[in-house]
N, CA, C and O of each residue as an XYZ file, in Angstrom:
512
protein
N     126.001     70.592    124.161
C     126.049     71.453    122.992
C     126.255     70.632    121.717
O     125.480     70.799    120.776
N     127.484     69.559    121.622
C     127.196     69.094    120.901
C     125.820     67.761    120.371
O     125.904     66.995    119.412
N     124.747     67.867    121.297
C     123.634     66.957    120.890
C     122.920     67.868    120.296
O     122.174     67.351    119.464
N     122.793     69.340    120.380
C     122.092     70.220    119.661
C     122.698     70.536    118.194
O     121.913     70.721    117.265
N     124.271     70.606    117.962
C     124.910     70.429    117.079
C     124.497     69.352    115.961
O     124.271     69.643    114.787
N     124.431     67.990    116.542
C     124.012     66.676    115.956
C     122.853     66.928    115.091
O     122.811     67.008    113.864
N     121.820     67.050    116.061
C     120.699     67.552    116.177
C     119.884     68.004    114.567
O     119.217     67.339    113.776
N     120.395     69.669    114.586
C     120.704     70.853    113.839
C     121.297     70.093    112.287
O     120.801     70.341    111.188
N     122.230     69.323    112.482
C     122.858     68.647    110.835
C     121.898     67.948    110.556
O     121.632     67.611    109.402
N     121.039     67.529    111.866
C     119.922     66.192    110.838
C     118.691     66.808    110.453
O     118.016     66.467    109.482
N     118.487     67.519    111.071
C     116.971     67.953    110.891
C     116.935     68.939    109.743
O     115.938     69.324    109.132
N     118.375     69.328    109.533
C     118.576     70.940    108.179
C     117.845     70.329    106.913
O     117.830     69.156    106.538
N     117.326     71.294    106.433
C     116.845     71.347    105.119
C     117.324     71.885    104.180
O     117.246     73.112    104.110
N     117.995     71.114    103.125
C     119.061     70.669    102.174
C     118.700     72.288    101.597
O     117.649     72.896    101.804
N     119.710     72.701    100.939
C     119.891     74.362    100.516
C     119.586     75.394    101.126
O     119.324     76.409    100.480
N     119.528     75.392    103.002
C     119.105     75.823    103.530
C     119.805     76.097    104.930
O     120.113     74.992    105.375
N     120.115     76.906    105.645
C     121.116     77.235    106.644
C     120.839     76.015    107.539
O     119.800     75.357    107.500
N     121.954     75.773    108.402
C     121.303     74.711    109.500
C     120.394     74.256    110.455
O     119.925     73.140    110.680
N     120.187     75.741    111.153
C     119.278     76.784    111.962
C     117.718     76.005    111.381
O     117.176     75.428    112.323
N     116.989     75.893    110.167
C     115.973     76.185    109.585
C     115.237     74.528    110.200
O     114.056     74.439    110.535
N     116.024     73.585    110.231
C     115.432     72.138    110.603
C     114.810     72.875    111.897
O     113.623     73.189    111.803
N     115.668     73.264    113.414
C     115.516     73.404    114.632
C     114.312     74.241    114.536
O     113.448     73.681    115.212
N     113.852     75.310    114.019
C     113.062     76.469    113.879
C     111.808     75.718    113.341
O     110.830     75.805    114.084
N     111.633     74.969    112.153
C     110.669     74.156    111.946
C     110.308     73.295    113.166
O     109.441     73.824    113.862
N     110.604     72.494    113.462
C     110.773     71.378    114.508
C     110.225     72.616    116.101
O     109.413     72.225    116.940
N     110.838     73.927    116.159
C     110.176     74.613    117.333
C     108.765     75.280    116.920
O     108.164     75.795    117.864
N     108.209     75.344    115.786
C     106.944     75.722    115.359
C     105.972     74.528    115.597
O     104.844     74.600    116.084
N     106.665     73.350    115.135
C     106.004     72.221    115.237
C     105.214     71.871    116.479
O     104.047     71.492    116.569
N     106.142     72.091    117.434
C     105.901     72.050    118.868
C     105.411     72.598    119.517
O     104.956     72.078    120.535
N     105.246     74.039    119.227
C     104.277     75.074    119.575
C     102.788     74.719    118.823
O     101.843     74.265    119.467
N     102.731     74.978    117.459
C     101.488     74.001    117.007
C     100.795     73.526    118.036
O      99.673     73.922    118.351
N     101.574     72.467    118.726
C     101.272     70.797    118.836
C     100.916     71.043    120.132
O     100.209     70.183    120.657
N     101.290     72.203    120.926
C     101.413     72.599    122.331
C      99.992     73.751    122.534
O      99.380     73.954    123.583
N      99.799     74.232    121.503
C      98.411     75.167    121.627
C      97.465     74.541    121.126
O      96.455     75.131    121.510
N      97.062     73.350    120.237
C      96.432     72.323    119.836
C      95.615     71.529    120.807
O      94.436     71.185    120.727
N      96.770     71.250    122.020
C      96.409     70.363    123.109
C      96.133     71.516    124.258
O      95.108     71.087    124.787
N      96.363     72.335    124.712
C      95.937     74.017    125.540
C      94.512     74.262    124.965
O      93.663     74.154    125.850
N      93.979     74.577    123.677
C      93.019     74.750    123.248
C      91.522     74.387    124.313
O      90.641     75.241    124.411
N      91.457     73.548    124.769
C      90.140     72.985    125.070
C      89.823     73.691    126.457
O      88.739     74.075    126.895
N      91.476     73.762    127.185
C      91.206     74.398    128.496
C      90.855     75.695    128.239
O      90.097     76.093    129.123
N      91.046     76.397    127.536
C      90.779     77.935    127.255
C      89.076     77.992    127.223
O      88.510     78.948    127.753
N      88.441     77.108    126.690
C      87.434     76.961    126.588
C      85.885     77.147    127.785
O      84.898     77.865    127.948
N      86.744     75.650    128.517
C      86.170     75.635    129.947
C      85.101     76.593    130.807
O      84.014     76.310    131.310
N      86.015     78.097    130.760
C      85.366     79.020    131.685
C      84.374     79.464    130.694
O      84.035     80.604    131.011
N      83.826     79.117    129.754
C      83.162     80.031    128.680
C      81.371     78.965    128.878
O      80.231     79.398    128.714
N      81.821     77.525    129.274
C      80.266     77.110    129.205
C      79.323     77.791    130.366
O      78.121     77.938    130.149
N      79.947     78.220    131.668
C      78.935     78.213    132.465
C      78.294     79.742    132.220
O      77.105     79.962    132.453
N      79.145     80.706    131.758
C      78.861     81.727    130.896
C      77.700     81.251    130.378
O      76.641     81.558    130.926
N      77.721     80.264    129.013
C      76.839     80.825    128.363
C      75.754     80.143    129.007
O      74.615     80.495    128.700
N      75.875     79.445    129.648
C      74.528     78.459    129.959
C      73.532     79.978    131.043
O      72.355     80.250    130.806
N      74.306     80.656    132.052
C      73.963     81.894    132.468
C      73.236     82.751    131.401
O      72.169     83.315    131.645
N      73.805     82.814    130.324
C      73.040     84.131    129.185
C      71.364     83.382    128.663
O      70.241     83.885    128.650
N      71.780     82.213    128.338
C      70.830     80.781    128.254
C      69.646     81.164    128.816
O      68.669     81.686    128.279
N      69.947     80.668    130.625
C      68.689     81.157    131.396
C      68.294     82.692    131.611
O      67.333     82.815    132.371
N      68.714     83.659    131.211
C      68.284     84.960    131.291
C      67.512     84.720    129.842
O      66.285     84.808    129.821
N      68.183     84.443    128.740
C      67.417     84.588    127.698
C      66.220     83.536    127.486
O      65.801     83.503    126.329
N      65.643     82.737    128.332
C      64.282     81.923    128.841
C      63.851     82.739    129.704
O      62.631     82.821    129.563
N      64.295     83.537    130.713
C      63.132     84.134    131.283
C      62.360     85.529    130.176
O      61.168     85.760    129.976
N      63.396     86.130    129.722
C      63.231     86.982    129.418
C      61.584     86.549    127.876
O      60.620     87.228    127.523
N      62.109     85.081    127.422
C      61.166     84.585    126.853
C      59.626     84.446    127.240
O      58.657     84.506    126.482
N      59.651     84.260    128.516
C      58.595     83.432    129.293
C      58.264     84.799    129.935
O      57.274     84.617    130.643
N      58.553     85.739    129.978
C      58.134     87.481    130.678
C      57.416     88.002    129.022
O      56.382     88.665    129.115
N      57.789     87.798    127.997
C      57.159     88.399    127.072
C      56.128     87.483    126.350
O      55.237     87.885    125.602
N      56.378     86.218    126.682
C      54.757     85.344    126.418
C      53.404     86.034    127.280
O      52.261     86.068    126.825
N      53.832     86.580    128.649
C      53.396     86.903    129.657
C      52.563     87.968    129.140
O      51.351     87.927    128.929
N      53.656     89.269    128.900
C      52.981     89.989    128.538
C      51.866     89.961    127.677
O      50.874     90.665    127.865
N      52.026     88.951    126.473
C      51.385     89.166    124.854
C      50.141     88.860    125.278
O      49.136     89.434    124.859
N      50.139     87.780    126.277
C      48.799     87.049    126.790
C      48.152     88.103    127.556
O      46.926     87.994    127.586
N      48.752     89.312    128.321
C      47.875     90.251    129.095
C      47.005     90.883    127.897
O      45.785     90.950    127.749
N      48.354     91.438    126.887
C      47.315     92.277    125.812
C      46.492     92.115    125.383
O      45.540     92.880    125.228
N      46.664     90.787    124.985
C      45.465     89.927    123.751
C      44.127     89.969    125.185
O      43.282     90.830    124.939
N      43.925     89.383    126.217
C      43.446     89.245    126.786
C      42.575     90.972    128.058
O      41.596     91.306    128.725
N      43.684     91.336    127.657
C      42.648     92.998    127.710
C      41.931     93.501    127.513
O      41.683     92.892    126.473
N      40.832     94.564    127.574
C      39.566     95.087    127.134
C      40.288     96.354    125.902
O      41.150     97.201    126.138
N      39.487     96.044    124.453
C      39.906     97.136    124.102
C      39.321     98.013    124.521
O      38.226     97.763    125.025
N      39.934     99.759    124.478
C      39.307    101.166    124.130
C      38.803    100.928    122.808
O      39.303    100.469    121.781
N      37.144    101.572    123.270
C      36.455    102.275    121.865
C      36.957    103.589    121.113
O      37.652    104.467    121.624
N      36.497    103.563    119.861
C      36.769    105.012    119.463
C      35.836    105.630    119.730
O      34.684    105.372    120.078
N      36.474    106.598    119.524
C      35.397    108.252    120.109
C      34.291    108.438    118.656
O      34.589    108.203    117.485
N      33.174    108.851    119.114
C      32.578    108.988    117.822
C      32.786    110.226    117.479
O      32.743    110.564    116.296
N      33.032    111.048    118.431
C      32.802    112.407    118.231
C      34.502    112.653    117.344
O      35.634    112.459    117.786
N      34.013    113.181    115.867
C      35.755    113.503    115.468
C      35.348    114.895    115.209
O      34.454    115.531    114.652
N      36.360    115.050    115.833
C      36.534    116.967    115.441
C      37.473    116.923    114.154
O      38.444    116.184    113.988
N      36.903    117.999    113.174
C      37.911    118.491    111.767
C      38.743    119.702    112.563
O      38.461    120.655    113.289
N      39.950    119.086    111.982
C      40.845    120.650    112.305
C      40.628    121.868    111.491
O      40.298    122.106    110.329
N      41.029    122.735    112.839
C      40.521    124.278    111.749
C      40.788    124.616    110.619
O      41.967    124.285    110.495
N      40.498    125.017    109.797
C      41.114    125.487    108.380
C      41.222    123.787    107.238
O      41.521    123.990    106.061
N      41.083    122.944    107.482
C      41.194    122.014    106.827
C      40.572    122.017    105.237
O      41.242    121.712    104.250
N      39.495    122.328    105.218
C      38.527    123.341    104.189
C      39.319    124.159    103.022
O      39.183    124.120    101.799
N      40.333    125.033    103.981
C      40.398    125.872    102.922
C      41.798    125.443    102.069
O      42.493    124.474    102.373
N      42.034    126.243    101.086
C      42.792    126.045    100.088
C      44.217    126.558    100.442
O      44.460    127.616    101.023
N      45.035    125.732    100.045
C      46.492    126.798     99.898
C      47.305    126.912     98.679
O      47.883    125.994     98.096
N      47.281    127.904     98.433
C      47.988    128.723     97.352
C      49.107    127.231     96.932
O      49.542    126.657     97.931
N      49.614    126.549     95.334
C      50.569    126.217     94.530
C      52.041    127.104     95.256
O      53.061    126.520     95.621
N      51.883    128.171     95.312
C      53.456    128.659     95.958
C      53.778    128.586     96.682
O      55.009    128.564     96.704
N      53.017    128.469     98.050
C      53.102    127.938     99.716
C      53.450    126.572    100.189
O      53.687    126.232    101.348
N      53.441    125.633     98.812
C      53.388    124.462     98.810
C      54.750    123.713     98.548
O      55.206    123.996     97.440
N      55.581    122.761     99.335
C      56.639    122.901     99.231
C      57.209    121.965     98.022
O      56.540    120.972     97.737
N      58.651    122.278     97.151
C      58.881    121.379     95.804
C      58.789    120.117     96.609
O      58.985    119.781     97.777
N      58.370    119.509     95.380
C      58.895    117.572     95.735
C      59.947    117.634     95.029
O      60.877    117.044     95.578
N      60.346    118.323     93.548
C      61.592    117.839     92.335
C      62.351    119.539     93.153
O      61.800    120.414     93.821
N      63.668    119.391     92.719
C      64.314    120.403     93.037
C      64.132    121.187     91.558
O      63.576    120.723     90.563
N      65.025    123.063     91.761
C      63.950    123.343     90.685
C      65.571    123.362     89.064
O      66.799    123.426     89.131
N      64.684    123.277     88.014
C      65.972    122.818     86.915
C      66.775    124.440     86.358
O      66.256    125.433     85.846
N      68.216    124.147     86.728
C      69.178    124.980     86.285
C      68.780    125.459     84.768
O      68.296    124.658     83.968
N      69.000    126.692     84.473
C      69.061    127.321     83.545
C      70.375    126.804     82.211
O      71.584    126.738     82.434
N      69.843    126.565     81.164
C      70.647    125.639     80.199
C      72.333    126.782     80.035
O      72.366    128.009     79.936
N      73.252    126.026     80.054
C      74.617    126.666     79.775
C      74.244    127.686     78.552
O      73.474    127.495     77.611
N      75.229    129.109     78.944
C      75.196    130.010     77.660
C      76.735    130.271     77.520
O      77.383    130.239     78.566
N      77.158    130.433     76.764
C      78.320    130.503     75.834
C      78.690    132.069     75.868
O      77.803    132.888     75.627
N      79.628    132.366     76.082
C      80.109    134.035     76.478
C      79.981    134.640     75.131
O      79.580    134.008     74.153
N      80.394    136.100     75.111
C      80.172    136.478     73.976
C      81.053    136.556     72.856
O      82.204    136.876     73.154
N      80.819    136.347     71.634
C      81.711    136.103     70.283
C      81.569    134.608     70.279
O      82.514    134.038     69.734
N      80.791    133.971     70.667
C      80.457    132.570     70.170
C      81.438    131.526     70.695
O      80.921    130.419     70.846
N      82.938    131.631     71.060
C      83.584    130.934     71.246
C      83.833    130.999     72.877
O      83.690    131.908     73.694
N      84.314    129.491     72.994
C      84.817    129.430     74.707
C      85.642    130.185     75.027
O      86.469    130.684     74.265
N      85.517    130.433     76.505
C      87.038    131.533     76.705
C      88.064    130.243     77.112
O      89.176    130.754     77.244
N      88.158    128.722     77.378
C      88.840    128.085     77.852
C      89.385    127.408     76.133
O      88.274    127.215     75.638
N      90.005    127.148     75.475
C      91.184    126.098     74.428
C      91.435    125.585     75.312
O      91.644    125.951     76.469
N      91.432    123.919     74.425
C      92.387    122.694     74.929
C      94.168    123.702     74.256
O      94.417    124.876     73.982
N      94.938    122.468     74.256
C      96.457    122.993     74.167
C      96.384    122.462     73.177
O      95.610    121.548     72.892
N      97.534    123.180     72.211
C      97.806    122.478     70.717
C      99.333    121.764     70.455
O     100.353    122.312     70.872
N      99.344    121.237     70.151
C     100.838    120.285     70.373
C     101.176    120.404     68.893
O     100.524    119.904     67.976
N     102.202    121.079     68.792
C     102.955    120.931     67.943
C     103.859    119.941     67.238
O     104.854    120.157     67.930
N     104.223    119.092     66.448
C     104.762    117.903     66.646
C     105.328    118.208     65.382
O     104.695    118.646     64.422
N     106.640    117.943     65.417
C     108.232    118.057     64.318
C     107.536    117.602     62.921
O     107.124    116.495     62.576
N     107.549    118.682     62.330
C     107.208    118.401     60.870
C     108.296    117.716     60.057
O     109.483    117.845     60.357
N     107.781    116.808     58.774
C     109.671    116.456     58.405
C     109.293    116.708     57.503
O     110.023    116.731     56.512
């Protein structure tokens, strides 16, 4: 106890409880301790990706595949024969026809006797 005592007086930081050296000095170490842990965390993650890797090459080499069937396919002709749809010909009525602009509000009117029914407030303020 007393080497932690010792300890604690040397490591304190001057205007500062004694406690605060040891507490620095245990951050330090933790730091210094997940710093060097770091790499193993890592480890299980390459063969992962090297797995996503080769799925994402086949999946490459299946859609070269394909592009080469398409390109290499017979096109379909078009039909010569085009049919007009029925009624195409005829006309439809301006009112049947739906807005593109929405339609414009009627301009504000003012109640009757010319004045608002709403006043701001009037503040009175101490005459001298």
């Amino acid at each position: 106890m007393e080497l932690l005592q010792d300890m604690a007086t040397r490591l304190a930081v001057p205007g500062m409880p004694e406690w605060t050296g040891l507490l620095a000095l245990l951050l330090l170490l933790l730091m210094g301790l997940a710093f060097l842990l770091m790499p193993f965390s890592v480890f299980g993650v390459k063969g992962r990706l090297e797995q996503i890797e080769a799925q994402l090459d086949e999946i490459q080499a299946e859609l070269r595949g394909l592009s080469l069937r398409l390109s290499d396919a017979p096109r379909r002709a078009m039909a010569d024969d085009w049919v007009e749809m029925p009624g195409h010909g005829l006309r439809v009525p301006e009112d049947s026809l739906p807005r593109t602009a929405p339609p414009v509000p009627p301009p504000a009117a003012w109640p009757e006797g010319g004045r608002a029914s709403r006043a701001e407030p009037r503040l009175d303020w101490p005459r001298r």
